[in-house]
N, C-alpha and C positions, 0 to 999 in steps of 0.2 A: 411616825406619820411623815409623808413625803411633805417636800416645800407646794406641789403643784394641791395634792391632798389641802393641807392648810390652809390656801391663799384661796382656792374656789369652790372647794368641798368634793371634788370628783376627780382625781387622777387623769391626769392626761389633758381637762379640758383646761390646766393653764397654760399649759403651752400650747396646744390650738389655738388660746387669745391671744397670745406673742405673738405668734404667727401670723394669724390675720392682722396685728395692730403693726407686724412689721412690714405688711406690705399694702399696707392704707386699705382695706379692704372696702371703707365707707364708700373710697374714691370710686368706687363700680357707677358711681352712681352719673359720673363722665360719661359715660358711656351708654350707660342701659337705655337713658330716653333718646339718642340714636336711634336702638334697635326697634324699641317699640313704635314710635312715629313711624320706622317704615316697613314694622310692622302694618300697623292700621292701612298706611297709603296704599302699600300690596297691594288690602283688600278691599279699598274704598271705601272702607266704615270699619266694623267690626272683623277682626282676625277670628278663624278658630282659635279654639284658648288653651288645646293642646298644643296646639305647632307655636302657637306662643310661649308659654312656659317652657317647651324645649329651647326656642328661641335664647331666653334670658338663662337658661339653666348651661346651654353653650357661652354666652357670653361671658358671665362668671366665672366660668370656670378656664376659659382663653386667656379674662384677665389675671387670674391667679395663678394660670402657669407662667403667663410673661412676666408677671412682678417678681416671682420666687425667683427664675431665672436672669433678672436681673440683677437680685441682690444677692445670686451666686455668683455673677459674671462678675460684678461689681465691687466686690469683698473687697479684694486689696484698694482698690481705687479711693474706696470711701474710709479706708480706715485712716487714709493721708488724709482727708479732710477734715477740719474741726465740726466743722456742721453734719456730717453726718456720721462720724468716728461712732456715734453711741448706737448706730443700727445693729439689728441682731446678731448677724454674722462676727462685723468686727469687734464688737463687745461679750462675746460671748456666751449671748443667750440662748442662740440656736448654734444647734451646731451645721456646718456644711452639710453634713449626712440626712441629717433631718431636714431640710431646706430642699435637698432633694427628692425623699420620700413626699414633701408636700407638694411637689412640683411634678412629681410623676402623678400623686392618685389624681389635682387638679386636671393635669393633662389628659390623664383615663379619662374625665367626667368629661370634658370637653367632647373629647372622641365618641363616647356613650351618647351626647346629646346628638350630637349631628348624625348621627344612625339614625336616631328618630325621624330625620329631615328628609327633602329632597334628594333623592340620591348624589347628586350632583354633589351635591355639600359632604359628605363622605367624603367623595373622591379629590374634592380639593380641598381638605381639614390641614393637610400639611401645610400650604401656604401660610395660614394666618401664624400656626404654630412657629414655621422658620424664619417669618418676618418678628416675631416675640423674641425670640432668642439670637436674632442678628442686630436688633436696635439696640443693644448698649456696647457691641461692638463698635460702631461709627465714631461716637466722639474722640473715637483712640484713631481714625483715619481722616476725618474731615467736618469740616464746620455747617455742612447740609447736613448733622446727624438727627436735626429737631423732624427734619422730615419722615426721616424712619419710623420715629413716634407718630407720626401723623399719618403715616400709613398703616399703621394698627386699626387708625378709625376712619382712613379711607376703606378700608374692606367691608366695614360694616353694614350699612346703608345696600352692599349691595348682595354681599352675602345673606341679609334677610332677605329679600326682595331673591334671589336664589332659593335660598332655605324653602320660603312658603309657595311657591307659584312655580317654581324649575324657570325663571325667567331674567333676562336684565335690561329692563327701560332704561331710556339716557336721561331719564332724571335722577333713578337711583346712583347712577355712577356720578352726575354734577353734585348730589346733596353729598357723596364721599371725598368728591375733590374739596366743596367748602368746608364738611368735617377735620378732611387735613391740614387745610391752611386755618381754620380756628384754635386746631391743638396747637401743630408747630407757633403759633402765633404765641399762644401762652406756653408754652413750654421755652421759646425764647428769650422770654418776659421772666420763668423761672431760672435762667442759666445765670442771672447777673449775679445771681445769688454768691454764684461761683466764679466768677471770670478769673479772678484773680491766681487761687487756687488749679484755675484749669492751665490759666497761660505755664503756672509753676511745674507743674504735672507734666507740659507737653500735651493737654487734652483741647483736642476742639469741638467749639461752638463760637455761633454768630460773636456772642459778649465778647468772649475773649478775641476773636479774632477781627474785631470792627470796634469794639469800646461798645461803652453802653449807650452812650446819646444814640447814635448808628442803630444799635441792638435793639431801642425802644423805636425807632422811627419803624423798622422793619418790624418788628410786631405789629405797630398800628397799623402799616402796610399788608400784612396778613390777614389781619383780622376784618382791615375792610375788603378784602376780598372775599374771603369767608361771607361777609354778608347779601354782597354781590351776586356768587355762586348759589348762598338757598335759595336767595330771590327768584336765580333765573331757572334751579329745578323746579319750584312752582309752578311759574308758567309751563313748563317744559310738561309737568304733571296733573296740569289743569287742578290745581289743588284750592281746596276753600277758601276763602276771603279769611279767613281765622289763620289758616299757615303764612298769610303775609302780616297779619298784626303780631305772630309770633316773630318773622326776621325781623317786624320795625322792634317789637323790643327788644329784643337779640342785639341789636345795634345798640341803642341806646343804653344796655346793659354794659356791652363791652368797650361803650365809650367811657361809662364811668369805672371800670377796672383799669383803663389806661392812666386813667386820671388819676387813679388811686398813687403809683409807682413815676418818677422820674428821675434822671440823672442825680440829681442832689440829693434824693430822698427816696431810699428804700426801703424803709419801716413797716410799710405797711404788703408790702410784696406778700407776704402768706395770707391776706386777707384778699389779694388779688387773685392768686395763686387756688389756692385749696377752697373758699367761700364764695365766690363772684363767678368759677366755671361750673360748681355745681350746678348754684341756682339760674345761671343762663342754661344750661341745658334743659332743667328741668321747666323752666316756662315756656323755652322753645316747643318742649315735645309735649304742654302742655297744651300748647294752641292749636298745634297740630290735630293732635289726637280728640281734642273736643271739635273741630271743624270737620275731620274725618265720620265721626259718627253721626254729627245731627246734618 
């Protein structure tokens, strides 16, 4: 009997769970209420619920090409790290080969969903996919590399708003620009993690290359902008009195993640990190999305 048989009772689906659990697959969740909120806003209420479902069934599956590709791109880099030494690649759980195969069928599925969509989204599927597999490039070139990350979820917002109507409002493109400075924002906030190890590397980011005080002031500097930005797609989208009780929380949310993390005290950084971006997304896209249909 195989170790993969033993451990889950079905061949093959324990490494499917390595898999997903090596590239946080929970973390979809960053993103999906993006998609959906502009889903809803497209449609001023309720989306159809096909073009939705493809919607998220592209997203997942973008996100899982770009994660696998990153922690192919990534391998040697991480295996010099102690903190993430134990990921699959350089610990030996996945093999490169496999890592690939999950990174192609992900990439099919992406491709497969956005056929379903506006043509348009077809024809520009490459983008999202070259901008996945050019972000863990940057940190080996330049310390703007949080923004590459943040233009993964600058596309989104306008890619649905694409995907469902063949259209792009200058709301959807403001609520992409505050998407991206929210990510880069916490993605900044995650770098400290590493500064040290980066400076030794030769890898840049803000941390390493400004210190952390610097690195934390520019996150909180991102992030109130980020708050800024939903506000004025709002307006910009004539959107419900509920899409703006979503950025007052939104803010207040991600004031107390800041608050979580400072110069002297980084303990709680993965509670900032992985816990406090979820659940601000999701109440964001929660207020939205209730203010869009009633």
């Amino acid at each position: 009997m195989t170790e993969s048989t033993t451990r889950s009772g079905i061949p093959g689906w324990h490494r499917l769970s390595l898999f997903l659990e090596s590239i946080k697959f929970e973390h979809s969740v960053f993103a999906l209420p993006f998609a959906i909120l502009a889903a809803f806003l497209s449609a001023s209420g309720t989306p159809e619920w096909t073009g939705l479902l493809w919607v998220l069934v592209a997203m997942v599956g973008m996100r899982t090409f770009g994660m696998a590709s990153n922690r192919l791109i990534d391998a040697k880099i991480d295996a010099r790290n102690p903190r993430t030494a134990t990921r699959a690649i350089p610990s030996g759980t996945i093999s490169r080969r496999a890592m690939i195969g999950y990174m192609a069928v992900a990439g099919l599925i992406f491709v497969a969903a956005t056929s379903q969509l506006d043509p348009v989204t077809w024809a520009l599927a490459p983008i999202p996919m070259a901008v996945m597999i050019g972000y863990p490039y940057l940190k080996r070139f330049t310390w703007l590399a949080h923004f590459g990350m943040g233009a993964v979820y600058l596309i989104v917002p306008p890619a649905v708003s694409l995907a469902l109507t063949g259209t792009l409002p200058l709301g959807f493109i403001v609520i992409g620009i505050g998407s991206m400075a929210w990510v880069a924002g916490f993605d900044v906030l995650y770098a400290t993690a590493d500064f040290k190890v980066d400076r030794e590397q030769g890898l840049h980011s803000i941390p390493s290359r400004f210190g952390i005080p610097a690195a934390l002031v520019i996150s909180r500097l991102l992030h109130a902008s980020a708050v800024i930005l939903l506000a004025i797609a709002g307006v910009i989208l004539d959107a419900s009195a509920l899409y703006s009780v979503g950025v007052l929380a939104a803010a207040v949310l991600l004031a107390y993640e800041q608050s979580l993390v400072s110069s002297s005290d980084l303990s709680k950084l993965n509670m900032a990190f992985f816990t406090m971006n979820g659940v601000i997304a999701v109440v964001f896209g929660t207020f939205v999305v209730i203010g869009e249909v009633i």
